[in-house]
C-alpha positions as CSV (number, residue, x, y, z in Angstrom):
1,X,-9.0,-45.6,22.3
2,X,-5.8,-45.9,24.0
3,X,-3.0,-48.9,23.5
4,X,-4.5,-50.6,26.5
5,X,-8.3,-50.9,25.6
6,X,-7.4,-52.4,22.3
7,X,-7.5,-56.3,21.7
8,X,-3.8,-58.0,21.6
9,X,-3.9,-60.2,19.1
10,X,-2.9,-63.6,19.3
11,X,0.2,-65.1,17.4
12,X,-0.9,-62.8,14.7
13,X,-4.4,-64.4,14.3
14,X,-7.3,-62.5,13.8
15,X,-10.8,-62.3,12.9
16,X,-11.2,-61.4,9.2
17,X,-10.3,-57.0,8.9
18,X,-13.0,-54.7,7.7
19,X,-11.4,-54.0,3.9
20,X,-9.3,-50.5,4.5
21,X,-10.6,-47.5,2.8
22,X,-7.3,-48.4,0.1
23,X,-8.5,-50.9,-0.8
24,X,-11.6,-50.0,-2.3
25,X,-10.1,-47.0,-3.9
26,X,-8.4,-49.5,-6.1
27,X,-11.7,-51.2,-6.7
28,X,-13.5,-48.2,-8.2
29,X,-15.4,-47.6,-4.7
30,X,-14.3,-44.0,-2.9
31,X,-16.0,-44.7,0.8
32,X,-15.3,-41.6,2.5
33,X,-17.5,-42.3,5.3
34,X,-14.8,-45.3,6.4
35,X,-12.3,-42.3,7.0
36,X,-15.1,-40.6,9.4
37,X,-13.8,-39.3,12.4
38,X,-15.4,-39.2,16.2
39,X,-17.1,-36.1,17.0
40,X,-15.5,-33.6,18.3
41,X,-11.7,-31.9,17.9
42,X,-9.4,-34.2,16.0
43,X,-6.6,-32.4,17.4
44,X,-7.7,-32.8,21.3
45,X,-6.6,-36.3,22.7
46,X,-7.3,-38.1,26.1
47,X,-5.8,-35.9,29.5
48,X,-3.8,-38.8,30.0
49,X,-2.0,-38.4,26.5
50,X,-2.0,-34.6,26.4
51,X,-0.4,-34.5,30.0
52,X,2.6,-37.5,28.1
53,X,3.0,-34.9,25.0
54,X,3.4,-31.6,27.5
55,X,6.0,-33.2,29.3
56,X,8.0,-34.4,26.4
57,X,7.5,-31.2,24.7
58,X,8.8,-29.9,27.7
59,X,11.5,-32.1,27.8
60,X,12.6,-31.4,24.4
61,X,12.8,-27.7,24.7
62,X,14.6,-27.7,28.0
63,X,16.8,-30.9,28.5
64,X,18.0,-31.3,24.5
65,X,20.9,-29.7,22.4
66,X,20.1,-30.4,19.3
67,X,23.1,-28.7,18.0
68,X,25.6,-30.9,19.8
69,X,23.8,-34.5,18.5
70,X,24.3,-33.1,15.1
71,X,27.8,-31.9,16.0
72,X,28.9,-34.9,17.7
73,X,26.7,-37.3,15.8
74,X,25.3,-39.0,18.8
75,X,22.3,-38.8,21.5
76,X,24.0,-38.4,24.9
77,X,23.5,-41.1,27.4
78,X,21.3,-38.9,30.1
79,X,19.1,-37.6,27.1
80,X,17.8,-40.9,26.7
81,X,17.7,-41.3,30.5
82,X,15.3,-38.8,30.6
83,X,13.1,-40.0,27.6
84,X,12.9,-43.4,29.6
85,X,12.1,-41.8,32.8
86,X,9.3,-40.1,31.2
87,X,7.9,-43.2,29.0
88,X,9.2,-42.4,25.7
89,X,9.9,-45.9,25.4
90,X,6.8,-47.3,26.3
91,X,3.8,-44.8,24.8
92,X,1.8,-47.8,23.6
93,X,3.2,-50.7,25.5
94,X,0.0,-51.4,27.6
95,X,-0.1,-50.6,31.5
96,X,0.1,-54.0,32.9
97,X,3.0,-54.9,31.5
98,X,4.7,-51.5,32.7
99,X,4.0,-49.1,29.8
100,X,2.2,-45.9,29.2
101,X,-0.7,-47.3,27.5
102,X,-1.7,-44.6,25.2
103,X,-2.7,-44.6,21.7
104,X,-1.2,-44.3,18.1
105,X,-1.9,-41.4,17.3
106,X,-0.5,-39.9,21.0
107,X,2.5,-41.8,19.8
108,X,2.7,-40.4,16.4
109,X,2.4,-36.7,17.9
110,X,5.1,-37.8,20.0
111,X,7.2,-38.5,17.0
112,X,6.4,-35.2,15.5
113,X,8.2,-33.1,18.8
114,X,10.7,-35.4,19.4
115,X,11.5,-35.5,15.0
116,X,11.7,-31.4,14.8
117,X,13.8,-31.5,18.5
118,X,16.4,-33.6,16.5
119,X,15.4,-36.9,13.6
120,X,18.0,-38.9,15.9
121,X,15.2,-38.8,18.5
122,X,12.6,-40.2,16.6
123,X,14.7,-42.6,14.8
124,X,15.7,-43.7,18.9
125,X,12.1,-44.5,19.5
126,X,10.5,-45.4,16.4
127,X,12.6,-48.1,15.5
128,X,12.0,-49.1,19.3
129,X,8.6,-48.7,19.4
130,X,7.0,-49.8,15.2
131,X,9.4,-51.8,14.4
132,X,11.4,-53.5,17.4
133,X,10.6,-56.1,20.4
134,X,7.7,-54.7,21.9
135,X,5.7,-55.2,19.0
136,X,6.4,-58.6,17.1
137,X,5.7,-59.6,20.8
138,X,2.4,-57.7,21.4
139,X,1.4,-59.5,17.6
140,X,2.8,-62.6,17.8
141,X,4.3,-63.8,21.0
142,X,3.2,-66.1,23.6
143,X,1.5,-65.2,26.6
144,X,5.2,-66.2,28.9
145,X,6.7,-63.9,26.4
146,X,5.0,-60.8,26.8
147,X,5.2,-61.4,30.8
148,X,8.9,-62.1,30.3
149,X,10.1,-58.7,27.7
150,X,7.5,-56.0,27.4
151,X,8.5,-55.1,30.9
152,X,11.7,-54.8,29.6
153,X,10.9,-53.1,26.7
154,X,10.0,-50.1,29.3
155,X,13.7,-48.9,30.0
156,X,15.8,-51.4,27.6
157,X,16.2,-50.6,24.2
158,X,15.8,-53.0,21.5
159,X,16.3,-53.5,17.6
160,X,14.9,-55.5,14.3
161,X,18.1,-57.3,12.8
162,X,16.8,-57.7,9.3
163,X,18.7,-56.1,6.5
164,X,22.2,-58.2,5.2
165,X,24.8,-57.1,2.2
166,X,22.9,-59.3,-0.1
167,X,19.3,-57.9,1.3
168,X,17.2,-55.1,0.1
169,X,14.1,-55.5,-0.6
170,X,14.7,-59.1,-1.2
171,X,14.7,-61.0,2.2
172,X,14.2,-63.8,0.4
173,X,18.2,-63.7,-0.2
174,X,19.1,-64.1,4.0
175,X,21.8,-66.0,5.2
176,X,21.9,-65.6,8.9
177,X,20.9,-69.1,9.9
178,X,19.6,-70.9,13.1
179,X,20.3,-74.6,13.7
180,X,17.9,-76.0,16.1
181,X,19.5,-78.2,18.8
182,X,16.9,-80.9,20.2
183,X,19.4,-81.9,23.3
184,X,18.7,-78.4,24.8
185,X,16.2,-76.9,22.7
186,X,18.0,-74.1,21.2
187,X,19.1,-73.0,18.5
188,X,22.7,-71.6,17.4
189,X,22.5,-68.2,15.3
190,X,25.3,-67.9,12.5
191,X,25.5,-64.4,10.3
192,X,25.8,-61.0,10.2
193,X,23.7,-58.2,9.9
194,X,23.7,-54.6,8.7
195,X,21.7,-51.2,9.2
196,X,19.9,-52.2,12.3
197,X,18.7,-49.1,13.7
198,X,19.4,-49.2,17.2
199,X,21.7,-51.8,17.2
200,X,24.8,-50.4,18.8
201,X,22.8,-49.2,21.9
202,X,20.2,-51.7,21.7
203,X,19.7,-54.4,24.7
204,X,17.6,-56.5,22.8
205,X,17.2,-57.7,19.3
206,X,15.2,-59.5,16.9
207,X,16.9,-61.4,14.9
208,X,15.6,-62.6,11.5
209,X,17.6,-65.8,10.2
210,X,16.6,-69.1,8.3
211,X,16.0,-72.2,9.7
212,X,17.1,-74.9,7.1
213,X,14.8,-77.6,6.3
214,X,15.4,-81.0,6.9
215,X,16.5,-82.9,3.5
216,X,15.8,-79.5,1.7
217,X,18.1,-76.6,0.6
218,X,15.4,-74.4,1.8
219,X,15.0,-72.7,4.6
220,X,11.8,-71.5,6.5
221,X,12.6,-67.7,7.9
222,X,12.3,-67.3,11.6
223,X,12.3,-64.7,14.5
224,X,14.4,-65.0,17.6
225,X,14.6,-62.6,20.7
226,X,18.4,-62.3,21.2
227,X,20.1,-60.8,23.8
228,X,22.9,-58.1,22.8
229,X,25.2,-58.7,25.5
230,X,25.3,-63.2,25.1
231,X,28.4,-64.8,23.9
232,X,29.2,-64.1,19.7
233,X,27.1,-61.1,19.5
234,X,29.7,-58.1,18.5
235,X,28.6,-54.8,17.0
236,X,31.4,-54.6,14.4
237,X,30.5,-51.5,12.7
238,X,28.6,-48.0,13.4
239,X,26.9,-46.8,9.9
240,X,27.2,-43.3,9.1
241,X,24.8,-41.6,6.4
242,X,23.9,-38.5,4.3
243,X,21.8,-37.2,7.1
244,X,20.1,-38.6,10.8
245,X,23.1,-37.9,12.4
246,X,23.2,-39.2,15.6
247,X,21.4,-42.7,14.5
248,X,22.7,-45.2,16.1
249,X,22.7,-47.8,13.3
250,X,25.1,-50.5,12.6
251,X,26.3,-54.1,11.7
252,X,26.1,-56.7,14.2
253,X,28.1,-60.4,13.8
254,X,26.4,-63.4,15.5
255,X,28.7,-66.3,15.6
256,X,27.3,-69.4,17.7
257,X,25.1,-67.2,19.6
258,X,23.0,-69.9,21.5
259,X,19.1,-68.8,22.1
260,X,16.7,-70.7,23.7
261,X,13.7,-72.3,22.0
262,X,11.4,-70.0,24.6
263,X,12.7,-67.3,22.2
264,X,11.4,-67.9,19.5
265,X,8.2,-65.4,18.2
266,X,6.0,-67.7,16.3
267,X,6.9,-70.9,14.5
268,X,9.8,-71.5,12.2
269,X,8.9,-70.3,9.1
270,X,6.5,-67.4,10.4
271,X,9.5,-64.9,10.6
272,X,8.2,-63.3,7.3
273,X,4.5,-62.7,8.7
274,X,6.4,-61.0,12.0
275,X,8.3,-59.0,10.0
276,X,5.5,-57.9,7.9
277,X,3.3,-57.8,10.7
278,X,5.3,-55.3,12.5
279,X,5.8,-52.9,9.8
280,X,2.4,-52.9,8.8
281,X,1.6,-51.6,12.5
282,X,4.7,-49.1,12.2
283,X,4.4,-47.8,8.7
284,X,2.7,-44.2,9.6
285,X,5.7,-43.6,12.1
286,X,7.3,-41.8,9.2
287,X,4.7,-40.4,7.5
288,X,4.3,-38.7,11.0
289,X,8.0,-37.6,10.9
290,X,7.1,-36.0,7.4
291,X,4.5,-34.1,8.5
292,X,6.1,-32.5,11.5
293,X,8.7,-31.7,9.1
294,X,6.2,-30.0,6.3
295,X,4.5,-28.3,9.8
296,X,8.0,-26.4,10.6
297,X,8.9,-26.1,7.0
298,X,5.5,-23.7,7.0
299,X,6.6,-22.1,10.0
300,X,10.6,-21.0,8.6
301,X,8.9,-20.6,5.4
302,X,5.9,-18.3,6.5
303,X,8.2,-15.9,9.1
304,X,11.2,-16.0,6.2
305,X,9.0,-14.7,3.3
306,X,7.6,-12.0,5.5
307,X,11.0,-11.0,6.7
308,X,13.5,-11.1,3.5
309,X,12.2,-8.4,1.5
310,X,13.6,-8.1,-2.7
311,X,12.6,-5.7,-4.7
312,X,10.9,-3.3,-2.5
313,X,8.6,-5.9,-0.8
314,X,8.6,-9.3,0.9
315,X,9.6,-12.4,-1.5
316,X,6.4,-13.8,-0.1
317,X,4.7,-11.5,-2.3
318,X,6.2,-12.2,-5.7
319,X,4.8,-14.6,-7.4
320,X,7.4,-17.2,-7.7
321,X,7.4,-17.6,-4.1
322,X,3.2,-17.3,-3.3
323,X,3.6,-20.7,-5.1
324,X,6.0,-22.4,-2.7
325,X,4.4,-21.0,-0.3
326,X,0.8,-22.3,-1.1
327,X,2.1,-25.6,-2.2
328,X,4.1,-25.8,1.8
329,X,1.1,-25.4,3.3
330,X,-1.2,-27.3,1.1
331,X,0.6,-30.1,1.9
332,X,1.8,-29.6,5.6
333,X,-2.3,-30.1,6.1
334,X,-2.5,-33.2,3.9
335,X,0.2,-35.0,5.7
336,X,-1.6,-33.9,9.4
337,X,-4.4,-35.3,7.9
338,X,-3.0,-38.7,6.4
339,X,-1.4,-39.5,9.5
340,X,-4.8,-38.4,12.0
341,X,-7.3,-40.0,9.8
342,X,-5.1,-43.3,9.3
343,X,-4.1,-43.4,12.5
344,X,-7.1,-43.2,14.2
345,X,-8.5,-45.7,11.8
346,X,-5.9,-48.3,12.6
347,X,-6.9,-47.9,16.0
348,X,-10.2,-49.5,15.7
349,X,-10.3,-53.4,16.2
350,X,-10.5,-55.7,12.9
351,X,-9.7,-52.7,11.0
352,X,-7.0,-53.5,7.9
353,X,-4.9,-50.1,7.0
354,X,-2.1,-52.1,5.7
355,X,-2.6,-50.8,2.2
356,X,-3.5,-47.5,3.8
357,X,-0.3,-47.4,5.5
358,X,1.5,-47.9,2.9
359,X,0.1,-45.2,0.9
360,X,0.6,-42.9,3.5
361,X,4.2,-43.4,3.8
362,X,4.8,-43.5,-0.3
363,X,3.1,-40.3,-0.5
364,X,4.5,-38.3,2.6
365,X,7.5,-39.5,2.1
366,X,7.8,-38.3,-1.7
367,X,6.2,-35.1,-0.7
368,X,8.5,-34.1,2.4
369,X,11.3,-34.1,0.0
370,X,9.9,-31.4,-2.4
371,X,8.4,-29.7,0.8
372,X,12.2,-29.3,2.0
373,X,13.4,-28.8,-1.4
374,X,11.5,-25.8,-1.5
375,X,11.8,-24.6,1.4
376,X,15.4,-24.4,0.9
377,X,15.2,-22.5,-2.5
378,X,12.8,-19.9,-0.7
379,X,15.8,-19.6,2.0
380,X,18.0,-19.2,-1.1
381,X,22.2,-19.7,-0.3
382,X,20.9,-19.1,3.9
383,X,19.0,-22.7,2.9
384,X,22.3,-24.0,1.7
385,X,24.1,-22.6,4.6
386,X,24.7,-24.7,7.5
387,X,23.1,-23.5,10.9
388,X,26.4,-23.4,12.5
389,X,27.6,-21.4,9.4
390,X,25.1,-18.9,9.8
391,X,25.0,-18.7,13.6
392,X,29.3,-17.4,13.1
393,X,27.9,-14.9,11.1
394,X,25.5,-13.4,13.5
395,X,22.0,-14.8,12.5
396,X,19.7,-16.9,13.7
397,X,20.6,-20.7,13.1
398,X,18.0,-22.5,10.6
399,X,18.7,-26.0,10.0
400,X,17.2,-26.5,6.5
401,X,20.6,-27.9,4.5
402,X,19.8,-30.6,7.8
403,X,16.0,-31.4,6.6
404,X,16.6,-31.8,3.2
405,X,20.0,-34.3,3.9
406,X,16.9,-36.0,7.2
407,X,14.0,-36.1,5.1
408,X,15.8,-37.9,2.1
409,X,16.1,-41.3,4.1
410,X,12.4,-41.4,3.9
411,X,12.4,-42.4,0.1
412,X,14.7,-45.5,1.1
413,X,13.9,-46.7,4.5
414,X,11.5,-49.1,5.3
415,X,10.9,-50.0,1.9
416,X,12.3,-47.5,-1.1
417,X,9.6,-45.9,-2.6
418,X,10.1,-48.0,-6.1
419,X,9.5,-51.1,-4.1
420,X,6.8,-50.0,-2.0
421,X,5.1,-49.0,-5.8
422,X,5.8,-52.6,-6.9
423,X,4.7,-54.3,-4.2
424,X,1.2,-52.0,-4.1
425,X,0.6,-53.1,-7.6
426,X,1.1,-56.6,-7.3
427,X,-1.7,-56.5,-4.3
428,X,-3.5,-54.6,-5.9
429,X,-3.6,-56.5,-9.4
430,X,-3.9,-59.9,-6.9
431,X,-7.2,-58.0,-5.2
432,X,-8.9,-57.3,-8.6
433,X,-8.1,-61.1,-9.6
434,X,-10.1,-62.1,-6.2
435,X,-12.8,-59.6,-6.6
436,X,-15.3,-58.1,-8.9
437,X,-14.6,-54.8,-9.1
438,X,-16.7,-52.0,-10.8
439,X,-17.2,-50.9,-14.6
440,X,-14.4,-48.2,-15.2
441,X,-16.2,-44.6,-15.7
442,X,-13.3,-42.7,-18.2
443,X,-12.2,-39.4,-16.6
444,X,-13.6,-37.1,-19.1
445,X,-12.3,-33.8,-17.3
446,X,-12.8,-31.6,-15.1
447,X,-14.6,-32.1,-12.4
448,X,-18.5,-30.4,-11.8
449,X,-17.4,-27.8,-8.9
450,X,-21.1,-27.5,-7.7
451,X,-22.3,-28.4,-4.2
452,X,-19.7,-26.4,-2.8
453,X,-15.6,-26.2,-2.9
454,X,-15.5,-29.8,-2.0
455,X,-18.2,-31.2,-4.0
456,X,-16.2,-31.2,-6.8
457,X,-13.0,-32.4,-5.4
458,X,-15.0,-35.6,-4.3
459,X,-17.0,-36.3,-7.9
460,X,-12.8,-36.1,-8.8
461,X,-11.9,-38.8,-6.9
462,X,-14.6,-40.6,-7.3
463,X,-14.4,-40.5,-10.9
464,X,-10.9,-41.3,-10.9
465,X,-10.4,-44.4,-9.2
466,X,-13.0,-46.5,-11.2
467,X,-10.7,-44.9,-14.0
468,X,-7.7,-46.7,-11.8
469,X,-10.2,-49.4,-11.4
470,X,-10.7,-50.2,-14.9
471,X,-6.8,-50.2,-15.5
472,X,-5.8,-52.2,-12.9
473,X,-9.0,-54.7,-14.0
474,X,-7.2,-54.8,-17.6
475,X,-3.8,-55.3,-16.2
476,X,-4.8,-58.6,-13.9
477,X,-6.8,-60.3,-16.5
478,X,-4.1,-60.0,-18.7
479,X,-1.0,-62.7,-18.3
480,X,1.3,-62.2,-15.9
481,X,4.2,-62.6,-17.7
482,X,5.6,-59.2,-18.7
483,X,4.3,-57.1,-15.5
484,X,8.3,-56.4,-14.3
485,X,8.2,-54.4,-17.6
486,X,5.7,-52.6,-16.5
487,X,6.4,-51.0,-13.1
488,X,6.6,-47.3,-14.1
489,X,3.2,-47.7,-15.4
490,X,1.2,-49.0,-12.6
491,X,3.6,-47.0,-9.9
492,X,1.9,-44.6,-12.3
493,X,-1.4,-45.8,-10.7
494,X,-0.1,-46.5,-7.3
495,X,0.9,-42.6,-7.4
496,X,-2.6,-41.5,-8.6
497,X,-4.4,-43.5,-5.8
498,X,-2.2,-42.2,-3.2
499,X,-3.1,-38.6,-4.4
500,X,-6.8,-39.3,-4.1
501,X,-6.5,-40.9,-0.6
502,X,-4.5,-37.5,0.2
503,X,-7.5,-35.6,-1.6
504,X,-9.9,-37.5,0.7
505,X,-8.5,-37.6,3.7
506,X,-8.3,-33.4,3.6
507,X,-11.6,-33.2,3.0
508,X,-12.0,-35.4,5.9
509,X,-9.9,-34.3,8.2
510,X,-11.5,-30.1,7.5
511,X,-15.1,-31.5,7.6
512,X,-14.2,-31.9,11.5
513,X,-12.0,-28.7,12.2
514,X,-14.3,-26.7,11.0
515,X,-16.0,-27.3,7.5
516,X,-15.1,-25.7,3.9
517,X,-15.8,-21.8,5.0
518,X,-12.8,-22.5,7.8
519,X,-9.1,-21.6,7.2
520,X,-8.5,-25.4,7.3
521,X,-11.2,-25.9,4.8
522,X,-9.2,-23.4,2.7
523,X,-6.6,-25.8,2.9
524,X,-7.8,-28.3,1.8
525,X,-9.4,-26.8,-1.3
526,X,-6.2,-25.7,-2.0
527,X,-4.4,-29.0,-1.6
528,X,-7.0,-30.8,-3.7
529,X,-7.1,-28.5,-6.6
530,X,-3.0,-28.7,-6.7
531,X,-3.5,-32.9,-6.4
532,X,-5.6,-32.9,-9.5
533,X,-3.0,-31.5,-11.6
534,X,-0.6,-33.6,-10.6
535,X,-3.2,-36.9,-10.9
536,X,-4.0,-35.6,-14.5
537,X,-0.3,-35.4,-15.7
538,X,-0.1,-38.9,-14.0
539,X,-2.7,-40.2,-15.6
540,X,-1.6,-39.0,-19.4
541,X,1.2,-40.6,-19.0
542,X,-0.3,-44.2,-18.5
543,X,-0.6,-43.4,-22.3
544,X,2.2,-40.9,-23.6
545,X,5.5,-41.8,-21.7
546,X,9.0,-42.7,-22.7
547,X,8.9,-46.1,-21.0
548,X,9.6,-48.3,-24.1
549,X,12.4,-46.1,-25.1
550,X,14.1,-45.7,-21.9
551,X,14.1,-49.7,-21.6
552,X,15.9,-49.6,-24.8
553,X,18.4,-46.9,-23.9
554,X,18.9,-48.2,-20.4
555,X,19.9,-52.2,-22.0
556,X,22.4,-50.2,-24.3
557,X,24.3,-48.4,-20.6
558,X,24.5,-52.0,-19.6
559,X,25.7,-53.0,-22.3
560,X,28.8,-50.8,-22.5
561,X,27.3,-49.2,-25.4
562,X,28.1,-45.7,-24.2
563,X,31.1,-45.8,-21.8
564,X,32.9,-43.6,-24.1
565,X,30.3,-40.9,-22.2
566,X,32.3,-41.3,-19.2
567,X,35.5,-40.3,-20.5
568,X,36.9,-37.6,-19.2
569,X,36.1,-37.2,-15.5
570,X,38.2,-38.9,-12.4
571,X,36.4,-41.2,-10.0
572,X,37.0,-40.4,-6.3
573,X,35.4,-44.0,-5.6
574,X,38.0,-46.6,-3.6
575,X,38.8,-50.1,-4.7
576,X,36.8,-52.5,-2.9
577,X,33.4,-54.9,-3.8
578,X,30.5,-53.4,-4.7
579,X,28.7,-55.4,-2.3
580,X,30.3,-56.6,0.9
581,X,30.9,-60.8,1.3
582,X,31.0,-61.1,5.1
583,X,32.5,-64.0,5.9
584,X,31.2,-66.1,9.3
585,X,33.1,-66.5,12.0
586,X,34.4,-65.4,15.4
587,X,34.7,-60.8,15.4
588,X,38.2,-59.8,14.6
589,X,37.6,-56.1,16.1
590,X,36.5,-54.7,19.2
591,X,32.8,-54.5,20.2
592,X,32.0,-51.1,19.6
593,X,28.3,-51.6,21.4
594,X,28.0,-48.4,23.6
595,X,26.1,-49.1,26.7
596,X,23.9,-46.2,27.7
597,X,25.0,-44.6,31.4
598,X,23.1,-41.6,32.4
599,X,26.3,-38.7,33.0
600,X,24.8,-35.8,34.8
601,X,22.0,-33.3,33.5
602,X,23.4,-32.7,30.0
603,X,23.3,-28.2,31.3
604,X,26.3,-26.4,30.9
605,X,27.0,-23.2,32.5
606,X,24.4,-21.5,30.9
607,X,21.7,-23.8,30.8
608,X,21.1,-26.0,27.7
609,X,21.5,-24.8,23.9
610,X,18.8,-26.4,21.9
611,X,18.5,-25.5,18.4
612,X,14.8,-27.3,16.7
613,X,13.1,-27.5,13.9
């Protein structure tokens, strides 16, 4: 199904979702057959979308130095030229409105060339595409408004202003505000926002801020299509981080910007559900990311172990590396096969894969980081090594200090993993209070391997979650107070569910390339039998852990109990606040907001130097 023969919905109103597959994992029920896909080769998609992906794949490897955006930390202007001109912007904007009209899952292969070209890429068009204009329009804006920006959203870039000093996780903490004006119906945007990705190239934003409440000091929170070039709007700061290099994230001051009513997306007060509602569709953009980054961590790994030889044979054959190696690709197919199976899930009308989402990214995002990790300790000090380092010495240029530095961001953005546990668990604990979920069946070890390599995998998992089942039952009938104490042990459960969606969406996902006797059956065989280890040590420590002890040692830190441990060593830290106080008002600096002009072909004399992952 492509982006254009699925429903729009309508101000975010829909007929009640099919339950996601998630879901019932939680409730003790393992439906495999909701994770079914069409007949035929996952892998193959529409001409349409296979002609899109050959000529960004094409336009990658050709047009792109992906050397120079990590040397000069920036995406030059005629490289995004040429992603517009090819509809990078606009994969699942739908045709009548300008776009390409393709399909998640065409967009989420697109993420995984344009993410091993160079993360800035991706970054460029995810935050575009999941989480700016174009979609809290497609979800929730009017009819007028989709006419008016999703045309736009073609060849003009755009942003989600969210995140503030004082916001995390919490948006609940927002100051940005928006006075409506009844004598011209608009309303006059105060505040200042940080880490908006795309916001210091971006044409359009949208804004999150509060609308305060008549006679109340509350405020309801509200979405607003803002212009970056109107009056007050000044991009104050460019961000620069660990790794993406190249991102063009920064903080943005709004001071009496004036937006019309018209701009609006939903009602005052619905800025929340836009918010939500936009991530929910976005989420498996970077679990996408992860896997094309596990996929060419197999690749370096594979062609390094066969290469580097220690001892008299390749370090692919000693046993300290076969591991690494088997755990690589283990998981490089588990991520493929999260992100296909969801992702063509999501695509089916009144389907809910919020949870699923949400999984997905937790566990990919956790996972990329030891995939990287061990990448880098099979490359040894060539993994520490900068490219550029190792290019002066007269090898071949492998960017793997750069993954491990790109892939990090994943366990923080959109959502750190810690709140993306606590916030599973608190749906999920709300879902068994609302439901009657089935008797727990104790996991009383290993699984029967009969009826084949995969037979036993499933009895796992299907044993398992009415074991998660039966906890999370216990946990919501219980009182509520006291559950902030216990966040290690149901991200404990979170964890083990997100394994066994893993487990079943393998076994899925080989089932149609090929069946348990093929090499991606093998793969999954593999990948399962290393899950249920880890779900095992995950699940004894529901019982034997350290978490009442740590709670105790961590109030004696605060406390001041043991600065005397810090003695001895110099802080390089500078004076300042620990969290910035942004005062409102007019900008005091120049607008640094770079306005992308295309500058020639981006070829030097001899052609364009690209270096990938």
């Amino acid at each position: 199904m492509t982006a254009e023969q699925a429903p729009e919905q309508q101000s975010g109103r829909t007929t009640t979702p099919q339950p996601g597959f998630a879901a019932g994992l939680f409730l003790g029920r393992a439906a495999t057959d909701l994770l079914t896909l069409p007949e035929g080769d996952p892998r193959r998609l529409e001409e349409a979308e296979e002609r899109f992906l050959s000529r960004l794949r094409a336009f990658c490897e050709k047009e792109v130095d992906s050397a120079a955006i990590e040397r000069d930390d920036r995406i030059p202007d005629d490289v995004v030229e040429g992603l517009k001109d090819i509809g990078a912007l606009s994969i699942k904007i739908p045709r009548r409105y300008g776009g390409l009209g393709l399909s998640s899952v065409c967009y989420h292969r697109a993420l995984m060339i344009t993410s091993t070209t160079h993360p800035a890429l991706s970054e460029l068009l995810a935050a575009h595409q999941a989480i700016g204009l174009a979609q809290p329009v497609l979800l929730f804006g009017t009819d007028e408004q989709k006419r008016e920006f999703l045309p736009r959203c073609v060849r003009e870039i755009s942003a989600f202003a969210l995140t503030e000093a004082d916001i995390g996780n919490d948006p609940y903490r927002m100051h940005t505000t928006a006075v409506h004006d009844p004598a011209t119906d608009s309303y006059v945007l105060d505040g200042v926002k940080m880490w908006t990705t795309n916001g210091v190239i971006a044409d359009l934003l949208v804004v999150m801020a509060v609308v305060p409440a008549p006679g109340s000091d509350d405020g309801r929170m509200t979405a607003f299509v803002v212009e970056s070039d109107a009056p007050g709007v000044t991009v104050e700061h460019r961000s620069s981080f660990l790794g993406l290099r190249g991102l063009e994230n920064g903080c943005i001051r709004l001071h009496r910007v004036v937006v019309p009513a018209r701009n609006r997306i939903g009602a005052e007060g619905e800025g929340l559900a836009v918010a939500l509602g936009a991530q929910d569709t976005g989420r498996l953009s970077l679990p996408a990311v992860c896997a094309a980054a596990a996929k060419w961590s197999l690749k370096i790994a594979r062609q390094w172990s066969a290469a580097r030889v220690q001892f008299g044979r390749p370090i692919g054959r000693h046993d300290a590396v076969v591991g690494k190696l088997s755990f690589i690709a283990a998981t490089a197919f588990a991520l493929e096969a999260m992100v296909e199976v969801i992702g063509r899930r999501a695509q089916r009308a009144g389907t809910d894969t919020r949870l699923d989402a949400e999984l997905a990214k937790l566990f990919a995002s956790e996972q990329a980081c030891v995939v990287a990790d061990e990448l880098l300790q099979i490359r040894g000090g060539r993994g520490y090594e900068t490219a550029d380092s190792a290019v002066g010495r007269g090898e071949r240029g492998i960017p793997v200090e750069q993954l491990l530095r790109d892939t990090r961001a994943g366990r923080i953005f959109d959502g750190s993993s810690e709140a993306l546990r606590a916030f599973l668990a608190h749906d999920l604990i709300d879902l068994h209070r609302s439901a009657d979920p089935q008797e727990p069946v104790p996991d009383s070890g290993p699984a029967h391997d009969g009826d084949g390599p995969w037979g036993g995998h499933r009895a796992f998992v299907e044993r398992t979650c009415r074991r998660l089942a039966g906890e999370l039952a216990l946990v919501a009938g219980g009182p509520a107070a006291g559950l902030d104490e216990r966040q290690r042990f149901l991200g404990r459960i979170v964890d083990v569910g997100a394994e066994l969606y893993a487990m079943s969406a393998s076994c899925v996902y080989a089932e149609a390339l090929g069946g348990a006797d093929s090499a991606p059956g093998r793969l999954a065989d593999a990948f399962c039998r290393q899950a249920r280890l880890r779900v095992r040590h995950l699940l004894d420590r529901l019982a034997d852990n350290t978490d009442a002890a740590d709670r105790e040692t961590a109030a004696g830190v605060l406390a001041g109990h043991h600065v005397w441990l810090e003695d001895g060593v110099p802080d390089p830290s500078t004076d300042g606040p620990w969290i910035a106080r942004p005062e409102p008002g007019p900008a005091t600096g120049a607008n640094l907001r770079r306005v992308i002009r295309p500058a020639g072909t981006g070829r030097t004399a001899d052609g364009p130097v690209r270096r990938a992952r």
